[in-house]
Phi, psi and omega in degrees: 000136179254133179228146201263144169240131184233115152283139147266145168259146169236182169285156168249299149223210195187133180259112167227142164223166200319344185233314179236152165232151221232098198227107213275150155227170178293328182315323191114326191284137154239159199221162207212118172236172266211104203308343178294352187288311185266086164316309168319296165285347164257029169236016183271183186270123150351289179310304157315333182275337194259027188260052212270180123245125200280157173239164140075016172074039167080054164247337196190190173210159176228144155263051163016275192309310162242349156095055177238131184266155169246010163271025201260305196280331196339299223270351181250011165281288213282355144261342144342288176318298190293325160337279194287322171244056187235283203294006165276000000 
C-alpha cells in the first residue's frame, strides 16, 4: 500500500532584483524566474518592487504600488515546481 502526502507549498518571501524574481517556499526551496516573465515588474522602481504583500497566507504576493500580482506567473512557478520535483 501506497500512501501519498500532499503539502502545500506556499511562499515564505520573495525577492526581485534587476534578473529575477525569487521566491523562498515553506518546503526550503527556492525557485527563481526570470524578471522578463512580469512587464510590470521589470519596468518598476527598486522601491516598487520591494513594496510587496505574501497574500492568501503565502498562496501568492501582490505589488501595490503597481497592481502585480504573482498568481499572474502560477502556472509557469507550478511547472517550474513539477520540473524539479519529477527530476529530483
Amino acid at each position: 500500500m501506497n500512501i501519498v502526502v500532499i503539502t502545500e507549498i506556499l511562499i515564505n518571501d520573495i525577492e526581485v532584483t534587476d534578473e529575477t524574481i525569487t521566491a523562498a517556499l515553506t518546503d526550503g526551496r527556492v525557485i527563481g524566474v526570470p524578471l522578463v516573465w512580469s512587464w510590470r515588474l521589470a519596468e518598476a522602481t527598486p522601491k516598487q518592487r520591494a513594496n510587496y504583500e505574501i497574500i492568501e497566507d503565502g498562496e501568492g504576493v501582490h505589488w501595490p504600488d503597481i497592481d502585480e500580482d504573482i498568481k499572474q506567473l502560477e502556472e509557469e512557478i507550478v511547472r517550474l515546481l513539477r520540473e524539479v520535483t519529477q527530476s529530483g
